[in-house]
PLY file of the C-alpha trace (Angstrom):
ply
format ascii 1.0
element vertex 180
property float x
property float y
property float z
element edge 179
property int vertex1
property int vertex2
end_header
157.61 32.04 56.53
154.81 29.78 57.76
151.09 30.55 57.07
147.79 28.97 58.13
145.69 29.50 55.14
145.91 29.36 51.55
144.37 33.63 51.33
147.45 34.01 53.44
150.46 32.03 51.26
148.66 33.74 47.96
148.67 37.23 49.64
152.33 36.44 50.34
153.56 34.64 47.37
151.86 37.82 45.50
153.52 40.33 47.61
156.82 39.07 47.45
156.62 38.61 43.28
155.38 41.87 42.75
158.30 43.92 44.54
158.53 46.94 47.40
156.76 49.31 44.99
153.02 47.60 44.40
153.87 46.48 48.53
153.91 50.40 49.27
150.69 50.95 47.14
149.16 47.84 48.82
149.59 49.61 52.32
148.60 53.06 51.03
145.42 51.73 49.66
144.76 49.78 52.90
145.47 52.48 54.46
142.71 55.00 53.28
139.98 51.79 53.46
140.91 51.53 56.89
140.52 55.70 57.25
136.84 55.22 54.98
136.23 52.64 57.85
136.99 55.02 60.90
134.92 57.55 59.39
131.85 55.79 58.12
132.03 54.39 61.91
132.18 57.93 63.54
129.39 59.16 61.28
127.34 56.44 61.91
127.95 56.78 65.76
127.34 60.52 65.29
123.81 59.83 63.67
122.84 56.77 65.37
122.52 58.31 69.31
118.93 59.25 68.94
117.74 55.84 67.94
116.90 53.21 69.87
120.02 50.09 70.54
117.67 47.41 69.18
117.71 49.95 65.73
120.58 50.68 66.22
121.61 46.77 66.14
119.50 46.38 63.12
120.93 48.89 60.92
124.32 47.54 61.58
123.41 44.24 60.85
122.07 45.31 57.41
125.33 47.55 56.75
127.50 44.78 56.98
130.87 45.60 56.21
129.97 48.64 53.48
130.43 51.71 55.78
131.98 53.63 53.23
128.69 53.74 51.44
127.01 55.25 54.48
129.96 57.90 54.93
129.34 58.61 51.40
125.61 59.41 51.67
125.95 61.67 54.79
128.66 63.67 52.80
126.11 64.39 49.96
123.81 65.25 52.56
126.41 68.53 53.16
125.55 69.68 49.65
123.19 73.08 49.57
120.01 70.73 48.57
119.99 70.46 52.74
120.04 74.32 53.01
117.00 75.77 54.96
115.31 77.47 51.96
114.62 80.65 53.97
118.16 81.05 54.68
119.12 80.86 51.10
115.94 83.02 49.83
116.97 85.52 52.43
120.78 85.59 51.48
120.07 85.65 47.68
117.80 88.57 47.68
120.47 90.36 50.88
123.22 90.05 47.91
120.95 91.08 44.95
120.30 94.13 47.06
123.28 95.01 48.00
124.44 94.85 44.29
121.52 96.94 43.17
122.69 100.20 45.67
125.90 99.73 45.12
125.05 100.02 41.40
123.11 103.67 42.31
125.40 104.91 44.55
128.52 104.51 43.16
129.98 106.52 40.21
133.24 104.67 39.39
132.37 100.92 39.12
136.50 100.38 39.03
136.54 100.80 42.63
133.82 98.63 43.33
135.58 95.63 41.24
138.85 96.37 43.73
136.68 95.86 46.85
135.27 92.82 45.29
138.76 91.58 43.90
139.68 92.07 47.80
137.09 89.98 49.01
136.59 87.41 46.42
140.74 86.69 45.85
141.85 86.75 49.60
138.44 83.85 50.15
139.65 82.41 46.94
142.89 81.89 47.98
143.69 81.58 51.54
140.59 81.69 53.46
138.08 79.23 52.17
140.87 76.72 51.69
142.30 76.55 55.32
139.05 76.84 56.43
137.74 73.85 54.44
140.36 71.50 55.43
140.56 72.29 59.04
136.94 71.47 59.11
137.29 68.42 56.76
140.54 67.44 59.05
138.00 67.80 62.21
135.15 66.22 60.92
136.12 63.35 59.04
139.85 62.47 59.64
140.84 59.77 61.64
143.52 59.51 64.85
146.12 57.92 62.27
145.68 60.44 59.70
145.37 63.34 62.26
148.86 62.23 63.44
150.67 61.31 60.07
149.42 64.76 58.92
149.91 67.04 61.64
152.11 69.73 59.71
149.53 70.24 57.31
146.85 71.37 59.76
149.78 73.62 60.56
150.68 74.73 57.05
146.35 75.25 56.41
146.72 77.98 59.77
149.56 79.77 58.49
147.97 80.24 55.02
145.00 81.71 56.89
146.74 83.98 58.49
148.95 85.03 55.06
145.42 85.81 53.92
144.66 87.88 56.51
147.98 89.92 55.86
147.16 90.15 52.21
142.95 91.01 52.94
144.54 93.80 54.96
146.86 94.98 52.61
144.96 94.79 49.40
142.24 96.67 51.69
144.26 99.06 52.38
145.42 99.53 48.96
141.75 100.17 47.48
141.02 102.81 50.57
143.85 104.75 49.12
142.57 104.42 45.51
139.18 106.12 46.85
141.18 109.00 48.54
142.64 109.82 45.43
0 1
1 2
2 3
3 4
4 5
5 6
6 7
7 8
8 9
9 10
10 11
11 12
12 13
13 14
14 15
15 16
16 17
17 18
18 19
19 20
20 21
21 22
22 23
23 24
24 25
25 26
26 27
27 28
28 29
29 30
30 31
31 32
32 33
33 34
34 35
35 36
36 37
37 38
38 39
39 40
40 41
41 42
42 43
43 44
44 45
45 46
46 47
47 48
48 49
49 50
50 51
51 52
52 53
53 54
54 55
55 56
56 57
57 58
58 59
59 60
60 61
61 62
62 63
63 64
64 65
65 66
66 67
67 68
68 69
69 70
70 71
71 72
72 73
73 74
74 75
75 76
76 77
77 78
78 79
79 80
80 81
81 82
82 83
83 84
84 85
85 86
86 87
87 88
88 89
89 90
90 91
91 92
92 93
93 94
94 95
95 96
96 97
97 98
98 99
99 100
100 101
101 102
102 103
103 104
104 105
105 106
106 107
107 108
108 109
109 110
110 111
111 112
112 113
113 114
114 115
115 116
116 117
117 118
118 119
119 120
120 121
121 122
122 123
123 124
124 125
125 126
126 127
127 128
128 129
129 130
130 131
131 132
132 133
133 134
134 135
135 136
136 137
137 138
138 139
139 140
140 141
141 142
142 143
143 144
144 145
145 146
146 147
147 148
148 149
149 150
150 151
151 152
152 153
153 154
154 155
155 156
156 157
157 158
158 159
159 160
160 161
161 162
162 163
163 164
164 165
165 166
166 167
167 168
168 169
169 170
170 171
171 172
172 173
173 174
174 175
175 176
176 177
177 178
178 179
């Protein structure tokens, strides 16, 4: 084994000491740097097309190499402190009224918890999930990762669709209860 620089005999002298085991978690951990990397790059290409190249030139010479930290701000910009507050003012008082008829009109409140049990356990459960990592897979994933992981993309679809099954079927189940 012949090696040009001293970082390069210790990385070896310390990778051959320390066995196949810490040499697997060596390459899993440079792995997921390397996917940080290929996402704080996307994001930052993403964000930076409406500035200027001389900006643009600037802000990566200030980054340097810490790209996860960027990738790590946009994703706390996702939170629902970036909501449109008339979006959420509207939607909060839509579901408070909806609970308030629902709370006139209907006699048997029993029925009302099945519809919501239907709704809230099916999202719970299948729909939110799949939904969320498809997205997360689409959005922030890179190539490598995209290809390593292909059957889960596949395994997030089928549980979707298992949901919708179950949505249907509980559904069905609580139309019956009102009927009799």
């Amino acid at each position: 084994m012949e090696y040009t620089d001293t970082k390069g005999i210790e990385d070896g002298v310390k990778r051959e000491t320390m066995g196949m085991k810490s040499l697997r978690s060596d390459q899993n951990r440079d792995d997921l740097k390397i996917d940080a990397e290929d996402i704080a790059r996307k994001n930052l290409e993403k964000s930076t097309k409406s500035i200027t190249p001389k900006d643009k030139a600037q802000i990566e010479k200030d980054l340097g190499g810490d790209l996860a930290s960027v990738a790590g701000e946009h994703l706390n910009q996702l939170a629902y402190k970036s909501m449109n507050p008339a979006i959420y003012v509207v939607t909060t008082i839509g579901l408070y009224a909806v609970e308030i008829y629902l709370a006139i009109v209907v006699n048997d409140i029993g029925n009302v918890f099945g519809f919501i049990g239907t709704i809230a356990g099916t999202s719970l459960s299948f729909f939110i999930p799949s939904v969320l990592f498809c997205q997360g897979i689409k959005l922030f994933a890179s190539e490598r990762f995209k290809k390593r992981n292909s059957g889960l993309y596949t395994v997030s679809i089928v549980n979707f669709v298992i949901g919708i099954f179950f949505f249907g079927l509980f559904l069905y189940s609580n139309i019956l209860s009102l009927q009799g």
